[in-house]
C-alpha positions as CSV (number, residue, x, y, z in Angstrom):
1,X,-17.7,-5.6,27.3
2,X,-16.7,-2.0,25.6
3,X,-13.1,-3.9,25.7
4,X,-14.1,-6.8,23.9
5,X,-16.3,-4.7,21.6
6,X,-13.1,-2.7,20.4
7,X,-11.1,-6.0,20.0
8,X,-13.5,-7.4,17.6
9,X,-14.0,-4.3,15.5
10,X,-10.1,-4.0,15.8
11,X,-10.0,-7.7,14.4
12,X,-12.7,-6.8,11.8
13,X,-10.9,-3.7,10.3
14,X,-7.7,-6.3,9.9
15,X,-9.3,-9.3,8.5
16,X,-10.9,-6.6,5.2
17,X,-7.0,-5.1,5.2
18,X,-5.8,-8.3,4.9
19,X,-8.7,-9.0,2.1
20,X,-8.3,-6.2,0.2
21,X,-4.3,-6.9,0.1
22,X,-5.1,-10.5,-1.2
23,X,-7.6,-9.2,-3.8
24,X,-5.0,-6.7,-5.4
25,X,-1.4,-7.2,-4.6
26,X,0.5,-10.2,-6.7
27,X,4.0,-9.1,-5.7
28,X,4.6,-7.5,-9.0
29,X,5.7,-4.0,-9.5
30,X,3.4,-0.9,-9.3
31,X,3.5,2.3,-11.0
32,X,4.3,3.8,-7.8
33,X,6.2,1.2,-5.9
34,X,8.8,-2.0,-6.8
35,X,8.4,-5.6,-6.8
36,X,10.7,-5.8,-3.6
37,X,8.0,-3.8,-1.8
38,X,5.2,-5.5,-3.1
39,X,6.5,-9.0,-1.8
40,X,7.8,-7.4,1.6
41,X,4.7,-6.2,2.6
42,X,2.2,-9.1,1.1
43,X,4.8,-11.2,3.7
44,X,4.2,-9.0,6.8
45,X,0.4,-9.0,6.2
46,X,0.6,-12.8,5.6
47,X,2.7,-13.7,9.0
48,X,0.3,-11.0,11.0
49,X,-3.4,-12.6,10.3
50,X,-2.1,-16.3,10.3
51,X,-0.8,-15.8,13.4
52,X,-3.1,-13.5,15.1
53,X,-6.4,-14.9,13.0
54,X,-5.6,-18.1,12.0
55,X,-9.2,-19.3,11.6
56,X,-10.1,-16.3,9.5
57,X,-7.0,-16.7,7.3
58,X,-8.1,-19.8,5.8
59,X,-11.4,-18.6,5.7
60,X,-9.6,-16.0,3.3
61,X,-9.4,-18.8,0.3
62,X,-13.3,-19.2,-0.1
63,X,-13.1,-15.2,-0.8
64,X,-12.7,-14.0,-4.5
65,X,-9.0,-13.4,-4.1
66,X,-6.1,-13.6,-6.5
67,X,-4.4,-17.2,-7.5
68,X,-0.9,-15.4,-6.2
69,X,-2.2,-14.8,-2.3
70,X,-4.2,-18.3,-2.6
71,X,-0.7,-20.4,-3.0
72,X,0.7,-18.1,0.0
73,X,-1.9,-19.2,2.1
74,X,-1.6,-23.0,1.4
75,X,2.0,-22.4,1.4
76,X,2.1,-20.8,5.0
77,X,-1.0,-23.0,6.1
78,X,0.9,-26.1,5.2
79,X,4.3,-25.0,6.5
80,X,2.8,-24.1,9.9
81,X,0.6,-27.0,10.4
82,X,1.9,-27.3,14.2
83,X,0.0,-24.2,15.0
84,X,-3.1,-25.5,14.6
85,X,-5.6,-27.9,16.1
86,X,-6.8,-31.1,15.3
87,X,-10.3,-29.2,14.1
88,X,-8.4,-26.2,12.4
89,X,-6.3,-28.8,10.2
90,X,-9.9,-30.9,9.2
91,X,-11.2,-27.4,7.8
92,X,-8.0,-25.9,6.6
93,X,-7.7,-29.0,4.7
94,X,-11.3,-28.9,2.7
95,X,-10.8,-25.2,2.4
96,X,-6.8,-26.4,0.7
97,X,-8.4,-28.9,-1.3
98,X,-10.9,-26.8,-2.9
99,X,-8.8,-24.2,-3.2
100,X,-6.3,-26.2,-5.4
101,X,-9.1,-27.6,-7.6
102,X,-9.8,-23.9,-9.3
103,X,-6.1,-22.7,-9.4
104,X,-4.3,-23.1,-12.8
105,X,-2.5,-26.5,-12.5
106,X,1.5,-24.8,-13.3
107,X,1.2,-22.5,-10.0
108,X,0.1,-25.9,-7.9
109,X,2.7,-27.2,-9.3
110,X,5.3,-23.9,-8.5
111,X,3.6,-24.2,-5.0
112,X,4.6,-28.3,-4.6
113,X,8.0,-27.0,-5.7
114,X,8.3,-24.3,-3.0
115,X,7.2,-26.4,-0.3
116,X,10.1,-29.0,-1.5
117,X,12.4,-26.6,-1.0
118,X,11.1,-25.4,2.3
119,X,11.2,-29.1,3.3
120,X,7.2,-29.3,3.8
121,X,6.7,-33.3,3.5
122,X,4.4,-34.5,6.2
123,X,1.7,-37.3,6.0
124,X,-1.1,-34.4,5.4
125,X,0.7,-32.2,2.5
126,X,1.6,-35.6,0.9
127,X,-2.3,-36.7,1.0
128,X,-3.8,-33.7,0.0
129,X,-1.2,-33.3,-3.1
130,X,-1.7,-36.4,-4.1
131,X,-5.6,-36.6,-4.2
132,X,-5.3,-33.4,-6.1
133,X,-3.0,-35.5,-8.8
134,X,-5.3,-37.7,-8.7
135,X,-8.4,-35.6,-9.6
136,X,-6.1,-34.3,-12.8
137,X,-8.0,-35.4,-15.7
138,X,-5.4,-36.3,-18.1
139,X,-2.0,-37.2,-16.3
140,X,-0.3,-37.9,-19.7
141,X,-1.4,-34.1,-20.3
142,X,0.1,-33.0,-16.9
143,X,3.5,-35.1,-17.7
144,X,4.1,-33.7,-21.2
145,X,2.9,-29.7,-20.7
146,X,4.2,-29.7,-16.6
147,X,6.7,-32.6,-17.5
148,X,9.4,-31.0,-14.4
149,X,6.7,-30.1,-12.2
150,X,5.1,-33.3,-12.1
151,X,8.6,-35.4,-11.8
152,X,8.7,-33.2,-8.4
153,X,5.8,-33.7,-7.5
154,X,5.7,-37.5,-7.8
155,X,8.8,-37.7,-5.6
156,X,7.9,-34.9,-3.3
157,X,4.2,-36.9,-2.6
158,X,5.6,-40.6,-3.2
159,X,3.2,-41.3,-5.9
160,X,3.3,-45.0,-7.2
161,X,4.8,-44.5,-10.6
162,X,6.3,-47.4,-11.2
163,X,7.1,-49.7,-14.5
164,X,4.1,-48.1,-16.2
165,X,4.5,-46.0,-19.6
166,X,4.2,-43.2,-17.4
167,X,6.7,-43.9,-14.7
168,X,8.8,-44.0,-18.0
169,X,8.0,-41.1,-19.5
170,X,8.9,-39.0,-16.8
171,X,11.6,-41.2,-15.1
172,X,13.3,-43.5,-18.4
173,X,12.4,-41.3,-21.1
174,X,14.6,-43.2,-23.6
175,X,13.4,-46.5,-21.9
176,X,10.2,-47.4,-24.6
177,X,10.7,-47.2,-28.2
178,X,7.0,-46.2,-28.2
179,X,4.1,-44.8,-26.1
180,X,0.5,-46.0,-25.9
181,X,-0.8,-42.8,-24.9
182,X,-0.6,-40.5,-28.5
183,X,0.3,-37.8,-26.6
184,X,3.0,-39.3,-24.9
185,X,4.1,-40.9,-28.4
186,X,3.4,-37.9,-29.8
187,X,6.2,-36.1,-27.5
188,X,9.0,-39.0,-28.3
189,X,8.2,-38.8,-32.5
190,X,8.3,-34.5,-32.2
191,X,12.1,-34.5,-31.7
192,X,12.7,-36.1,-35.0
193,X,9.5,-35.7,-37.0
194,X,7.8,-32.2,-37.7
195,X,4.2,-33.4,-38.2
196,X,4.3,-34.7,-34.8
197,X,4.6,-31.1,-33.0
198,X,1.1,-30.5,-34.1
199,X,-0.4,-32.9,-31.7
200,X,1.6,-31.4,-28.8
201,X,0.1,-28.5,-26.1
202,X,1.2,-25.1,-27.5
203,X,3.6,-24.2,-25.2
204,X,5.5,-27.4,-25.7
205,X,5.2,-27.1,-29.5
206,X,6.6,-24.3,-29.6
207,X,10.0,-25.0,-27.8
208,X,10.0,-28.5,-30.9
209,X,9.4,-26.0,-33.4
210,X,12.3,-23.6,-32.7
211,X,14.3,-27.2,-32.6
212,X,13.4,-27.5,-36.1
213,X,13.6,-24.0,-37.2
214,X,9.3,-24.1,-38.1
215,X,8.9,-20.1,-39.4
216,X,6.4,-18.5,-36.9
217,X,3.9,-17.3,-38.8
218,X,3.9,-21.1,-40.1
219,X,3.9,-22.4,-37.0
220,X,0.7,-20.7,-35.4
221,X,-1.1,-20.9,-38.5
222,X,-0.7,-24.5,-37.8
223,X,-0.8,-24.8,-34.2
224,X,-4.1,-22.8,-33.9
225,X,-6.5,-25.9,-33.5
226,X,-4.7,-26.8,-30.1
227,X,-4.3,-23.3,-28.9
228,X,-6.2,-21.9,-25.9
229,X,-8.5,-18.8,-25.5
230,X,-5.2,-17.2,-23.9
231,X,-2.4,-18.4,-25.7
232,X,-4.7,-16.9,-28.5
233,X,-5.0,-13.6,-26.8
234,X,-1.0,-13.7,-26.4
235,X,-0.3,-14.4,-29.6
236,X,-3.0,-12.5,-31.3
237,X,-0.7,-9.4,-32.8
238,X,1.9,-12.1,-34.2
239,X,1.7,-12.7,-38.0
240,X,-0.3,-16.2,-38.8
241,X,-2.0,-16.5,-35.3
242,X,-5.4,-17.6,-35.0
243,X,-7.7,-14.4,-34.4
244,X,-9.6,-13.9,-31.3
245,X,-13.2,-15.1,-30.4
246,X,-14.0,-12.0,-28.3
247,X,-17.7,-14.2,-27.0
248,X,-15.3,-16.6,-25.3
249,X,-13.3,-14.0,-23.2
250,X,-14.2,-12.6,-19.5
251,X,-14.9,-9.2,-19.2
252,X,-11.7,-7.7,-17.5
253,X,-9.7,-10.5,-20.1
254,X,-11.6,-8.8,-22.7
255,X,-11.1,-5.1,-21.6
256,X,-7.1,-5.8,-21.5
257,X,-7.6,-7.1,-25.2
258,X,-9.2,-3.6,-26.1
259,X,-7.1,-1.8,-24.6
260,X,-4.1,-3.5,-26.6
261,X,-5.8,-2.2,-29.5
262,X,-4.7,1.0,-31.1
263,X,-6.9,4.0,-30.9
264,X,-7.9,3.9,-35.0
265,X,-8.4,0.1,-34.6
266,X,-10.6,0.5,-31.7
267,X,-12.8,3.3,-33.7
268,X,-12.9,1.1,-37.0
269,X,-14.1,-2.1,-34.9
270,X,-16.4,-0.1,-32.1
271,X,-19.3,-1.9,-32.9
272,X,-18.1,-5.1,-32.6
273,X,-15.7,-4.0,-29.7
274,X,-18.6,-2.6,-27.8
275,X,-21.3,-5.2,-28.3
276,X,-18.5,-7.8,-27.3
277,X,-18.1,-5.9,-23.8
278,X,-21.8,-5.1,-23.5
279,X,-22.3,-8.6,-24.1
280,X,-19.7,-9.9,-21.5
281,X,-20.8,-7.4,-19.0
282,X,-24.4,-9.1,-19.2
283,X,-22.9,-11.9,-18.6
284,X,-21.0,-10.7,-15.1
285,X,-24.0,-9.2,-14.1
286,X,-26.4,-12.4,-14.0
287,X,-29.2,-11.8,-11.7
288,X,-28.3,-8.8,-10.5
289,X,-29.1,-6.8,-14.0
290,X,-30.7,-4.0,-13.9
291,X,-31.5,-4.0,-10.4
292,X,-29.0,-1.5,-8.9
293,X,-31.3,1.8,-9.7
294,X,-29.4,5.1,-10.8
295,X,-25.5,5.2,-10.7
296,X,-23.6,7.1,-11.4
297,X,-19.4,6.3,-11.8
298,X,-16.1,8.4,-11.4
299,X,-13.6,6.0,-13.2
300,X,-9.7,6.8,-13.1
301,X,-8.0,7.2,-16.5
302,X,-5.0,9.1,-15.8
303,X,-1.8,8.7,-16.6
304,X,-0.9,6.1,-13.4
305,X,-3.4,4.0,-15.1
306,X,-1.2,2.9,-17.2
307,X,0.2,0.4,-14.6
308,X,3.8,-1.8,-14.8
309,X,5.6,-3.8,-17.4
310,X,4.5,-6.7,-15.4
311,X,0.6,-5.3,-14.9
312,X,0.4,-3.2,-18.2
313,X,-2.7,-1.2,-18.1
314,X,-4.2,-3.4,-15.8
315,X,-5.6,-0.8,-13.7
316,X,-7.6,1.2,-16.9
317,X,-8.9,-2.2,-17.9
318,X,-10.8,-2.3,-14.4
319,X,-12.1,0.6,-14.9
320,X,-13.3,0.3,-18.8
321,X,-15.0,-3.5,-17.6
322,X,-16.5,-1.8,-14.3
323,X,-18.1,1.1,-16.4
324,X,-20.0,-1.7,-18.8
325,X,-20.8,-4.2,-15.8
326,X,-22.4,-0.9,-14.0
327,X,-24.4,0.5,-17.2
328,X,-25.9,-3.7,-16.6
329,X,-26.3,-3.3,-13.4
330,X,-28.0,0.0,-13.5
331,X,-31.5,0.5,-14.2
332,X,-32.7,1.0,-18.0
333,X,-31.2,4.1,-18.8
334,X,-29.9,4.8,-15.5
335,X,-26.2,5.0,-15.4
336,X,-23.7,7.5,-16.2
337,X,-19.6,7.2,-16.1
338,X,-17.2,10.2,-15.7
339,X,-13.9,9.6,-16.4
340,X,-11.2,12.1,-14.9
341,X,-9.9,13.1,-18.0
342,X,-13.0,14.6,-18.7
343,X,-13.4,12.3,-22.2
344,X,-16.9,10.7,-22.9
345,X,-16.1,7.8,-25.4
346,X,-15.1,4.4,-23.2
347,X,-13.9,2.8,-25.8
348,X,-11.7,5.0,-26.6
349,X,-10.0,6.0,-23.1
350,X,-5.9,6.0,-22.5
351,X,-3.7,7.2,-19.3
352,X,-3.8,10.6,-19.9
353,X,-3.2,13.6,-17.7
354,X,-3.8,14.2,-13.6
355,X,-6.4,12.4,-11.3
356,X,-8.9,15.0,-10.9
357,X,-11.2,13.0,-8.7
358,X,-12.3,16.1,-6.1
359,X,-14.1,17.7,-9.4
360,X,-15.3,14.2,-11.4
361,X,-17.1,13.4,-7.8
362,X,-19.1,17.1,-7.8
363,X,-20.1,16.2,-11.2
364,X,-21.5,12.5,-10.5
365,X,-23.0,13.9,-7.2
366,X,-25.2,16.3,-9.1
367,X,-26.7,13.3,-10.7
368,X,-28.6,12.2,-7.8
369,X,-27.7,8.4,-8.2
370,X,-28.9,5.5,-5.7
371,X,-25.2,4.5,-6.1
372,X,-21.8,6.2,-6.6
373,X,-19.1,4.0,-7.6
374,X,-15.2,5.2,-7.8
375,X,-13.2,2.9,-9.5
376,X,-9.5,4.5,-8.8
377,X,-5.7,3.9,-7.2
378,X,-6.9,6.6,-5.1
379,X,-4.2,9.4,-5.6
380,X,-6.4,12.5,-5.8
381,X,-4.0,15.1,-7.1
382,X,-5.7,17.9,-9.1
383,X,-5.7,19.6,-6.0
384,X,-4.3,17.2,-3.6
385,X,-7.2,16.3,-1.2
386,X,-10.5,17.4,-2.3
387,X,-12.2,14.2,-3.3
388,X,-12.0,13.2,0.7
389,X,-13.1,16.5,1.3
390,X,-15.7,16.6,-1.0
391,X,-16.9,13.5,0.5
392,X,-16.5,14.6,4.2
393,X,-18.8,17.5,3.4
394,X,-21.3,15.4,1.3
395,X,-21.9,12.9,4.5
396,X,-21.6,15.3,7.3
397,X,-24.2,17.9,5.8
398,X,-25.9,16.8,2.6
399,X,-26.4,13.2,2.9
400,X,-26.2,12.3,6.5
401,X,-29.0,9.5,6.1
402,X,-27.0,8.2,3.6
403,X,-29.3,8.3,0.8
404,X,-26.6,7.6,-1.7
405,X,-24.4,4.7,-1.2
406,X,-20.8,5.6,-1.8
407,X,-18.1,2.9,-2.4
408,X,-14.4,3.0,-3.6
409,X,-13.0,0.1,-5.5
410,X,-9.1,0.4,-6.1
411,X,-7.2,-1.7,-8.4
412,X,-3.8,-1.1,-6.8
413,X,-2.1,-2.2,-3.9
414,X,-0.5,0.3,-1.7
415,X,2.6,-1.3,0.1
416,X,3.6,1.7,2.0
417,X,0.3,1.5,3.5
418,X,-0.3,-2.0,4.0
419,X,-4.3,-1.7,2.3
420,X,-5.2,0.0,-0.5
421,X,-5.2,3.4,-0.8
422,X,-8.5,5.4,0.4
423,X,-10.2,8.4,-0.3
424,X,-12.0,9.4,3.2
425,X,-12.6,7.3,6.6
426,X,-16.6,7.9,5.5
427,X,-16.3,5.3,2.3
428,X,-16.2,1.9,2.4
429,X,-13.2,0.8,0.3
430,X,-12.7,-2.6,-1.3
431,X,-9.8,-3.6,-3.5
432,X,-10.7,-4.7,-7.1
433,X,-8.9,-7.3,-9.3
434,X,-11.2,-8.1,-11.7
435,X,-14.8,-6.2,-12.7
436,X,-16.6,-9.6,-12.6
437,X,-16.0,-9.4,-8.7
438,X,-17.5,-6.0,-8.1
439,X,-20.8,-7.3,-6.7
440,X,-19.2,-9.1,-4.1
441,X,-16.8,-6.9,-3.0
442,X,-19.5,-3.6,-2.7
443,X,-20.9,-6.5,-0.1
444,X,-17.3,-6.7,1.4
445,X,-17.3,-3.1,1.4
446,X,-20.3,-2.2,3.3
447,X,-18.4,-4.6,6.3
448,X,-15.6,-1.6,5.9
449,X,-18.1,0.7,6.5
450,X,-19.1,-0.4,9.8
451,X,-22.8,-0.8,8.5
452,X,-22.7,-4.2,9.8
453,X,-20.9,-6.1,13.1
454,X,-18.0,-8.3,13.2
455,X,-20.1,-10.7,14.1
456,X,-21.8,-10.6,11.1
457,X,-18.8,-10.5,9.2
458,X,-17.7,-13.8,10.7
459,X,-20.9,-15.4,9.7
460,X,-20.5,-13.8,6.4
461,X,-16.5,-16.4,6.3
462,X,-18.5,-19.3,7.4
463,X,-20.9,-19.0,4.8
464,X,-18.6,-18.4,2.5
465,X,-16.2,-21.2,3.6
466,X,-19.4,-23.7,3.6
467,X,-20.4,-22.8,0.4
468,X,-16.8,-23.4,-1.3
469,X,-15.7,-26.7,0.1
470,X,-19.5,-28.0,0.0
471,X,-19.0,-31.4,-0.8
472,X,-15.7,-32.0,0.7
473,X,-15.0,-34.3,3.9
């Protein structure tokens, strides 16, 4: 019994490894560690719970994980469908198909293209792709924005485009010499007429308007009525671009967007800057508002927040949306952050300086909070080692009823170590993508903790996987 006791918990501590990995890592470069590493170990982790915890690594897509691990599970699920039962496949493929209904339709379409090349074609990829095409809402849209990905798709599935206007757009493109569909029409005039470009999606505007040498600044100005919230937000610092409705963003989205700001802009606009994040932080917190007592917050803003080229300040940006979600969360009045530079203005933080966390955890200790929440890569430096200490010594002799609940959240992937990186065996750590998902993941978290069994952690998947395929046969 003690045996099979220690399996479980040994299976428990993998499953939230494998979790936190799939939250954080997107194969991308670090600030401590390359892209090479990043995909090498996401691959081990990948091959180790399919194989050993199949069930549970399917289970892993009704979690709040990133889009990049999501297509590495269908991916893998797909291209090892002779591992599994008859039973496994009828729930893998719900948990597949509602998976692929809430990823952004170009990395379904990446993923149809990788599974093309790995020579994935069976009966059951072929039906579950093509009931996804066929829950697309506008397939002229697909064929003219994801015009390649969509040609591959139709052959890799054996979708019926035929003698349609369709079938000819994507197949016989010179075949009509017009379109029913505007858009589709719209995509034949824009090679030789100008006006025509401004009915097209954005990103394949733009390619027509570097065809016909359309100024930039011209360009977006006119563009701007079919732009999205993001192509926005990417273009927002070019000249002519349509300016940025800060209500419409998410709250990590929006905390990136600050962040691109300079320090003088950020000062001039702090009102409006702060009520936007206020505002969206309300809106991440929902029901829970208010409910979470006194917290207090160490939040990492030294200089390895700064991130990557590819994930530029990405890991600061966690931390300035998880110090407005908390002051929600928290009680009226009831919240204070520390950040490790030892600055007091949020809006105004930068990577700056060592990682003080040892001291910064002292200081949000004395508060006496309900809560304490460190959002941090987890490389205590400023002395190396005493923020595990500190906490070691906080459990074991001032808070061994555990009157204060303690949780990490790390925005950063450690490939060296497989997990994310932690600050002492006595705190629950979770990895942390976006600041919206930190309700969830403190739940994940106390599972890391060992305050709850792996049994309950496997009823916690179930419900989870019931909930997000709820609906599906």
């Amino acid at each position: 019994m003690a045996q099979e006791s220690r399996a479980d918990l040994v299976a428990a501590e993998d499953v939230l490894l494998f979790v936190n990995a799939a939250v954080t890592a997107t194969g991308q470069r670090e600030f401590r560690s390359g892209a090479a590493e990043q995909r090498l170990s996401l691959e081990f982790l990948h091959a180790y719970v399919r194989v050993n915890y199949r069930r549970v690594y399917a289970a892993v897509l009704a979690l709040d994980i990133n889009d990049h691990n999501a297509a590495l599970i269908v991916r893998h699920l797909l291209e090892s469908a002779g591992e599994a039962s008859a039973e496994d496949k009828r729930v893998e493929g719900r948990l597949i198909a509602a998976r692929l209904a809430v990823l952004p339709p170009q990395r379904v379409y990446r993923l149809l293209r990788a599974l093309r090349t790995a020579k994935v074609n069976n009966r059951r990829t072929r039906a579950i792709f093509r009931d996804w095409l066929a829950a697309r809402p506008d397939p002229a849209f697909d064929a003219v924005k994801y015009r390649a990905g969509l040609k591959s798709a139709a052959r890799h599935a054996h979708l019926p485009y035929g003698e349609d206007e369709l079938g000819d757009f994507l197949f016989r493109p010179g075949r009509r010499a017009r379109y029913e569909h505007p858009l589709l029409d719209a995509h034949r005039r824009a090679h030789y007429e100008q006006a025509a470009l401004y009915e097209l999606p954005f990103t394949v505007a733009e390619g027509f308007a570097a065809r016909h040498g359309v100024a930039r600044a011209v360009f977006l100005d006119r563009i701007a009525p079919r732009t999205t919230r993001l192509e926005r937000l990417r273009t927002q610092a070019q000249p002519g671009a349509a300016a940025v409705d800060l209500a419409t963003l998410g709250l990590t989205r929006l905390a990136l967007f600050v962040l691109s700001l300079g320090i003088d802009e950020r000062a001039t606009r702090r009102a409006e800057l702060t009520g936007a994040l206020r505002a969206a932080a309300a809106r991440a917190a929902g029901p829970h508002a208010r409910t979470w007592g006194r917290v207090s917050a160490v939040l990492d803003d030294s200089y390895s927040s700064s991130g990557s080229g590819e994930k530029r300040r990405r890991p600061l940006a966690v931390a300035l949306a998880c110090h407005f979600l908390l002051e929600a969360l928290a009680g009226a009045g009831a919240y204070r952050g520390r950040w490790t530079s030892g600055g007091t203005d949020a809006l105004l933080v930068r990577p700056q300086g060592a990682t003080p966390l040892g001291s910064r955890l002292l200081d949000a200790l004395e508060d006496g909070p309900d809560r304490l929440v460190v959002v941090s890569d987890g490389w205590d430096n400023a002395p190396p080692g005493l923020a595990g200490e500190v906490l070691r010594v906080w459990r074991a002799r001032l808070d061994p009823d555990r009157r204060t609940r303690v949780v990490h959240l790390n925005p950063v992937y450690d490939a060296d170590g497989f997990d994310v990186r932690r600050l002492a065996p006595s705190v629950p750590t979770a990895g942390i993508r976006d600041a919206e998902d930190l309700p969830a993941l403190v739940e994940i978290a106390e599972f890391a903790e060992g305050r709850t069994s792996p049994a309950e952690l496997s009823a916690y998947l179930d419900r989870r996987t019931a909930d997000f395929t709820k609906g599906r046969r």
